[in-house]
C-alpha positions as CSV (number, residue, x, y, z in Angstrom):
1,X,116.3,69.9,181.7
2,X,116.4,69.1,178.3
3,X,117.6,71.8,175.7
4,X,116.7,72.1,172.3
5,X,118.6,74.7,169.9
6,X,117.7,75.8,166.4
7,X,120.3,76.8,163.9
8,X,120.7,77.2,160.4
9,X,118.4,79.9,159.2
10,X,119.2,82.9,156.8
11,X,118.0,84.6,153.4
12,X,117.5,82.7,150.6
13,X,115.4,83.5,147.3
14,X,112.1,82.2,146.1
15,X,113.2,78.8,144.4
16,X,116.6,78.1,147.0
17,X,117.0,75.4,149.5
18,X,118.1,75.8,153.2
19,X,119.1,73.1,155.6
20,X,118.0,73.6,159.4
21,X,119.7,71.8,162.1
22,X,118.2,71.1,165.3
23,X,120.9,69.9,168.4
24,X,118.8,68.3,171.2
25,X,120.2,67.1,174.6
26,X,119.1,64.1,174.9
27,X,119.3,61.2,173.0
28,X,116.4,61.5,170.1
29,X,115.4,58.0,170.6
30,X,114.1,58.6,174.2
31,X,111.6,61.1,172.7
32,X,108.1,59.6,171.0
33,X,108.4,62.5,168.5
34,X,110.5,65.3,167.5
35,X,109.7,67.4,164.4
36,X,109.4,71.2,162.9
37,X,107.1,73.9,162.7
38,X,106.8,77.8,161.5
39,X,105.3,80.8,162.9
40,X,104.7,83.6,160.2
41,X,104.2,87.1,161.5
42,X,100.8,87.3,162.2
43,X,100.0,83.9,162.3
44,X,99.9,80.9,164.4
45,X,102.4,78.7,164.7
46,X,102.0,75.9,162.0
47,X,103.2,72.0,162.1
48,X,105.9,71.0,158.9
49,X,106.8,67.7,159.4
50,X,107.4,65.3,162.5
51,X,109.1,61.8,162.6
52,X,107.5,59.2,165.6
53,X,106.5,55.3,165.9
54,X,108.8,55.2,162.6
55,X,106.7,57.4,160.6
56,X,106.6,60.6,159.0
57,X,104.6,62.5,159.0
58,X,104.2,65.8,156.5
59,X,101.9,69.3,156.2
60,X,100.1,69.0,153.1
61,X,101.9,72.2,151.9
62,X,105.3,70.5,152.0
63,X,104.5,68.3,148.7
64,X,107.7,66.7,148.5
65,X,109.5,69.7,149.1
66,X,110.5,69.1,152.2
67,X,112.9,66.3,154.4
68,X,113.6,65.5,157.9
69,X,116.9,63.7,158.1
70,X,118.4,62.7,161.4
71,X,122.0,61.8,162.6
72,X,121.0,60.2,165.9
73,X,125.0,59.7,167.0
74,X,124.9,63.2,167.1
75,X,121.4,63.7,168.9
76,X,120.9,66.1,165.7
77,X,117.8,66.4,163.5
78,X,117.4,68.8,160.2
79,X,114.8,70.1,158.1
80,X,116.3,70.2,154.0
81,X,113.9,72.7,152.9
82,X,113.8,72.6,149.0
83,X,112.3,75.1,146.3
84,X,111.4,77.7,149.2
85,X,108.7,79.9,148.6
86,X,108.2,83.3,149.9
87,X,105.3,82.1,152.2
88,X,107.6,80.3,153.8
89,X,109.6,83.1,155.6
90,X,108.9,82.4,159.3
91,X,110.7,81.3,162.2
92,X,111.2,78.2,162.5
93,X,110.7,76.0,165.3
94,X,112.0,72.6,166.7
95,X,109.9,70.3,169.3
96,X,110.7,67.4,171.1
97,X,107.6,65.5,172.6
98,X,107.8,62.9,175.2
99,X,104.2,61.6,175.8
100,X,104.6,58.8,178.6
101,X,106.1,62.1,180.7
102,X,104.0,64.5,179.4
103,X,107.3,66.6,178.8
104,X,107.3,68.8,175.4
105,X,110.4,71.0,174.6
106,X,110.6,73.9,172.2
107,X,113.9,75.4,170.9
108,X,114.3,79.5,170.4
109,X,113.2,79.1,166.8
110,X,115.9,80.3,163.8
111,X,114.2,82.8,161.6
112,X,114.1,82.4,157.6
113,X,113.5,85.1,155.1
114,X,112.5,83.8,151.4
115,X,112.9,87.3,149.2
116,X,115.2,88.8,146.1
C-alpha cells in the first residue's frame, strides 16, 4: 500500500506564494509520474503540473508561475506556487502514477484559500 500525504496549504493573498509538499511512501523513482492537481468548488478536478520520462510538464494557466521541485532522498515532491491568484483557491491534490502496474495513488488533498 502506497501512501501519499499532502501538506502545506493555508491562506495567502492575491499576489503571495505558497509552497506544497507532498511525502510519498515509496521511492519517487519507481513511479512513471507523480505531479499536482486542484479541485475548485464546483468544479472538476484540474491537472497543474506533472514531472515523468524526465519532463515536465505544465497547465497552460501556470505561465511560469508555478514549480515542481523534488528531494528524492526524502521521497518528497513540492509545488512553489508563485503570484497566486484568487482562482486558484482549491484543494490541492498529489498523484502518483505507476503505468506498467496500472497502480495510481491520490493523497487527501491540502486545501488553499487565495483572499484579503
Amino acid at each position: 500500500q502506497v501512501h501519499v500525504v499532502e501538506s502545506g496549504g493555508g491562506l495567502v493573498q492575491p499576489g503571495g506564494s505558497l509552497k506544497l509538499s507532498c511525502v510519498i511512501s515509496r521511492t519517487i523513482n519507481s513511479f512513471n509520474v507523480v505531479g499536482w492537481h486542484r479541485q475548485a468548488p464546483g468544479k472538476q478536478r484540474e491537472f497543474i503540473v506533472s514531472i515523468g520520462g524526465g519532463s515536465i510538464s505544465y497547465a497552460d494557466f501556470v505561465k511560469g508561475r508555478f514549480t515542481i521541485p523534488k528531494d528524492t532522498a526524502k521521497n518528497t515532491i513540492y509545488l512553489q506556487m508563485n503570484s497566486l491568484k484568487p482562482e486558484g483557491a482549491a484543494v490541492y491534490y498529489c498523484d502518483a502514477r505507476d503505468t506498467q502496474r496500472a497502480e495510481n495513488y491520490w493523497g487527501q488533498g491540502t486545501q488553499v484559500t487565495v483572499s484579503t
